[in-house]
N, C-alpha and C positions, 0 to 999 in steps of 0.2 A: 504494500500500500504506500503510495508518493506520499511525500510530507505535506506538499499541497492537497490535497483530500481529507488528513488528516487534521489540519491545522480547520478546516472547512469543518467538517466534524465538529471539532471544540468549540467554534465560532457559534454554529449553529445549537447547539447544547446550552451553550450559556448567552445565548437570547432567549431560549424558550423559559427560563427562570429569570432574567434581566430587567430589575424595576430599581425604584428611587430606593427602598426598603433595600432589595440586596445590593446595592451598590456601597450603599453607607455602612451595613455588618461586614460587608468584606473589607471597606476601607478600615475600619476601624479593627478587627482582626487584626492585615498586615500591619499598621501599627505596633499594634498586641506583640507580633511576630518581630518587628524590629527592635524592639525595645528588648524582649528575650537575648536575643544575638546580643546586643550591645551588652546586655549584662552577662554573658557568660565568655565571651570574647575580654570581658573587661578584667578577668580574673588574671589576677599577678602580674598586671599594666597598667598605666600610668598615661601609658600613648592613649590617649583618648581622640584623639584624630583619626589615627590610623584604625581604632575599634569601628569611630562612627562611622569612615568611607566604607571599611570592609566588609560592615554589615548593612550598610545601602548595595553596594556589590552586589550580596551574595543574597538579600532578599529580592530580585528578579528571575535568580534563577530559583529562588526555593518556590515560587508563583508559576513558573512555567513548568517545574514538575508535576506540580501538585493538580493543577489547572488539568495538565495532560494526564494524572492519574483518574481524577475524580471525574470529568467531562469526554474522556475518548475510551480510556481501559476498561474502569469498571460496566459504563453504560454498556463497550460495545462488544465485550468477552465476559468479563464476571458473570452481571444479572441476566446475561444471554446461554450461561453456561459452557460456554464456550472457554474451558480451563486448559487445553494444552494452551490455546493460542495465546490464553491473559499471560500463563506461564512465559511464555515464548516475548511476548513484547514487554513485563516486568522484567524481563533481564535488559532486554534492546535499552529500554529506561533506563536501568541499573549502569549499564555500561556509557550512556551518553549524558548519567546526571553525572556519574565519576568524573566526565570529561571536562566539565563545566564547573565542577568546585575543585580540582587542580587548575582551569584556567584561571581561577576566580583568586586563588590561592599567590599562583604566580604572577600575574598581571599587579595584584596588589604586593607583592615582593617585589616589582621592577618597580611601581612608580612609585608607591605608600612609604617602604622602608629604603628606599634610595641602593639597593642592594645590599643591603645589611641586614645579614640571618640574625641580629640581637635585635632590632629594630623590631622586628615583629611578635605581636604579643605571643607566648607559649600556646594558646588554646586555639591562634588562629592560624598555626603553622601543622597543627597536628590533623591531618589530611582525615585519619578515622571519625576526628570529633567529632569536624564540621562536616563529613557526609553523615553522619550519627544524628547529628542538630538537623541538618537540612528532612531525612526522612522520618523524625520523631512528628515535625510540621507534616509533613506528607500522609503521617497512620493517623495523627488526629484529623484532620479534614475529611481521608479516607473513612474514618471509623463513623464520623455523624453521619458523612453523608450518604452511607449505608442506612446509618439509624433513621435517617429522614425519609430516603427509599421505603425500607419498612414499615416506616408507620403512614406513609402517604399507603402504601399497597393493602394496609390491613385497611386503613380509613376507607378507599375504594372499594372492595371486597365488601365491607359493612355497607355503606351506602347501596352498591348493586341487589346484596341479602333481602335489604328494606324497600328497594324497587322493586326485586322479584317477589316477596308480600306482598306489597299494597297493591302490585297487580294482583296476587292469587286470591286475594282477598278481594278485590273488584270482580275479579270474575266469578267468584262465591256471589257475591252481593247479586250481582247481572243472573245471575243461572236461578237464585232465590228466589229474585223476585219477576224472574220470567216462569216457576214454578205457580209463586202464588196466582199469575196472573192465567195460569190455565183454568185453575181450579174456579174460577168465577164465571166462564160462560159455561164450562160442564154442567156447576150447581144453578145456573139461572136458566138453563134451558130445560133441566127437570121440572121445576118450579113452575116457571112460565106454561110448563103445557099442563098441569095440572090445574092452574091460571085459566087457562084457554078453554081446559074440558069445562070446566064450572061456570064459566061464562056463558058458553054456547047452551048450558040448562038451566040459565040465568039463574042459578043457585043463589040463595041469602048467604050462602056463606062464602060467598065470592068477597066483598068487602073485605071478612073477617080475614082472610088468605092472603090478599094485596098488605093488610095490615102486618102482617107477622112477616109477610115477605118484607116490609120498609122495612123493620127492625133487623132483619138477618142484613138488606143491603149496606144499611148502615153500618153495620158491623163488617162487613166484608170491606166497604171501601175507605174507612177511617182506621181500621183497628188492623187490619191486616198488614200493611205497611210498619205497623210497629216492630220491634224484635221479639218480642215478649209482651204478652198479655195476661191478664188473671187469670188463672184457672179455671176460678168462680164463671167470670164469665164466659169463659169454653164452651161447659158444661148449660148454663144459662142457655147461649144460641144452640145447641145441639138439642134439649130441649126444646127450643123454637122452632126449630127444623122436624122435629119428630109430630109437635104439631100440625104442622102443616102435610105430613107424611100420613097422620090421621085421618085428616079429614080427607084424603085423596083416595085411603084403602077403604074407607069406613068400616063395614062389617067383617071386613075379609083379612083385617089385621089382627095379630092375637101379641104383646109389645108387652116383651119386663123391662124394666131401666130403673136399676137402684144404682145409690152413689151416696160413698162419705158425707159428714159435714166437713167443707172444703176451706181449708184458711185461704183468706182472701190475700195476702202478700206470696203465695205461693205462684210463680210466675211460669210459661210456658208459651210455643212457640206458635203463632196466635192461624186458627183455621186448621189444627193439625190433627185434629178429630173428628173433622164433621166430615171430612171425604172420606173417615173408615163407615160412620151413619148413611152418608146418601148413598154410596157401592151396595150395602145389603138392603137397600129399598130398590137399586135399580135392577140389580143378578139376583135377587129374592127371587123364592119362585112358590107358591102359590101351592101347598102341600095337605090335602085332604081338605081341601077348601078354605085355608089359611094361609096366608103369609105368617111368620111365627119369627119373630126378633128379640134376642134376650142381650141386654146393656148393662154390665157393669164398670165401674169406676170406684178403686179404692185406693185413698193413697196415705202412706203408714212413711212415716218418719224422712217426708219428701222424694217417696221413690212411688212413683205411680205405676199403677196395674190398670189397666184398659182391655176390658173384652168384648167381643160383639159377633153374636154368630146369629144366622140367618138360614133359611130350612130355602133347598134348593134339590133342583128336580135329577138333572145330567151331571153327576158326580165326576164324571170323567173327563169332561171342560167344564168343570168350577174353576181350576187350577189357573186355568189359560182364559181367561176372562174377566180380570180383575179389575180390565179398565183402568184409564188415563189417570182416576184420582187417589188407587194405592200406589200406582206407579210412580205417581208425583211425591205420597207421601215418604216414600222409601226416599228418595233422593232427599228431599227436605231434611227427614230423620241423621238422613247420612251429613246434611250441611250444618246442619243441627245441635247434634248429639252422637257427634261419630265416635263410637266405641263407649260409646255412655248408652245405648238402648239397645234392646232385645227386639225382633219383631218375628211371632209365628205365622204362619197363614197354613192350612189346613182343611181338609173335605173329609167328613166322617160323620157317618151316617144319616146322610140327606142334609146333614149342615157344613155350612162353609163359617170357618171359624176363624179369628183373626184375636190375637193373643199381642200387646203393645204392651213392655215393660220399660220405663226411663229410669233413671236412677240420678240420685243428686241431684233434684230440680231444685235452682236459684230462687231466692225470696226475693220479694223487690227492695230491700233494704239491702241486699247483697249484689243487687247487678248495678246500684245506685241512680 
């Protein structure tokens, strides 16, 4: 590699870091660095001329090693791994900084001490010292600006970690709330045609049905959006929904549904019951002249138990028929409470049965 490429190299390296900031720590550094020289040159001398020129001297060349250690070696062998070839140009170094503190050495023996080997102070005639001084300047510059390497590389690493979250987490959020947003024309098109039959026999209890339906929409379009909602009222709207489920089966429903008394700070993930209720009203099937629905809900020391089975005709596609709103719920549950719930799903004997255990559900004092 030409020195012209190389020297381009450095150049360009130390513009990519080149501000008002680093100009005045490095200026004040070599200072640092002259003022050292002067004092360790200055031991068992008196020549104080001859210390100050030889260490104006010999600080240009301790800047061009260091410059070309820290800005061409390490960037373009070390942290590239590239260790025969750092090996290989730390010597080419090694052999042309030797060359430049015996010039530095002799230059300052011709002019500084008029050619007179007493003239010159002891410490700055001793060839090991000053290439010893010159690369102890070189391992410390080397050493930070490793250490700066490092913690710039750990700080990006952490930054990208908290990029590549807050994406997984957006697309958790986006997949969420493209879930929930299934589950409301499913459940409004049930609704609606149950709406529609009672209208067309212009039933009195069409009102009463539009009624219980505002209450469920309200709830689906305010309260769904949230992350967590009471439990209490879960159970509430699912309740509302089984009303409205009544008066559509009327005689031909036969419907248990018991359930705890529910603490009300006890929080859950809002809409994540009622699509296990409308699936066994919609694949219900209608069994010695009964639909037959049994609902429990008990939940003991914040770990909820949710069952619901349903009397169906074709055992052999129950399985395969679970429709759009366990499917959603499976995924929500997994967005949810992944690896925090249980979920059964089952066909046994003319019932299709659906088994929902959560564990650990947060209070709303605890998700704050």
């Amino acid at each position: 590699m030409c020195w012209r490429k190389i020297c381009i190299i450095v150049l360009v390296n130390l513009l990519k870091v080149l501000n008002a900031k680093f100009v005045l720590l490095h200026f004040l550094f070599w200072i640092a660095v002259w003022f050292f020289f002067v004092y360790f040159f200055s031991y068992n001398s008196d020549n104080t001329a001859y210390v100050t020129w030889f260490s104006s001297f010999l600080l240009p060349v301790t800047m061009i090693i260091t410059y070309f250690v820290v800005y061409f070696l390490i960037p373009q062998y070390l942290l590239t791994k590239k260790y025969l070839l750092f090996a290989l140009y730390s010597f080419y170094t090694l052999v042309f900084s030797t060359y430049l503190v015996v010039l530095t050495i002799l230059l300052s023996f011709v002019f500084l001490s008029n050619l007179k080997f007493v003239n010159m102070p002891p410490m700055s005639r001793n060839f090991a010292f000053v290439l010893i001084l010159v690369y102890l300047v070189v391992g410390v510059v080397s050493f930070i600006s490793l250490l700066n390497h490092n913690f710039n590389a750990v700080s990006r690493n952490r930054e990208l970690e908290n990029k590549i979250l807050d994406t997984q987490l957006q697309m958790k959020e986006q997949e969420l709330q493209y879930l929930k947003k299934q589950i409301h024309p499913h459940f409004l098109f049930n609704t609606l045609n149950t709406i529609y039959g009672f209208a067309l026999k212009q039933s009195k209890q069409t009102p009463e049905i539009i009624l219980k339906l505002s209450n469920l929409l309200d709830y689906i379009l305010y309260q769904v959006n949230k992350p967590r909602v009471s439990l209490k009222e879960e159970i509430l709207h699912v309740k509302e929904y089984i009303e409205l489920e009544k008066i559509r089966f009327q005689d031909t429903l036969k419907l248990s549904f018991s359930f705890d008394e529910i603490n009300e700070n006890v929080q859950i993930a809002p809409m994540l019951l009622i699509p296990f209720v409308e699936n066994a009203f919609k694949h219900g099937s209608l069994v010695d002249g009964y639909l037959k629905v049994d609902i429990s809900i008990i939940l003991i020391n914040n770990e909820l138990k949710f069952m619901i089975r349903n009397t169906v005709l074709h055992q052999e596609n129950a399985l395969n028929n679970i429709g759009i709103g366990l499917e959603n719920s499976r995924k929500r549950l997994d967005l949810n409470y992944n690896g925090n719930y249980d979920l059964q799903i089952e066909n046994k004997d003319n019932y299709y049965i659906v088994e929902l255990v959560i564990a650990n559900l947060k209070e709303k004092n605890e998700l704050g």
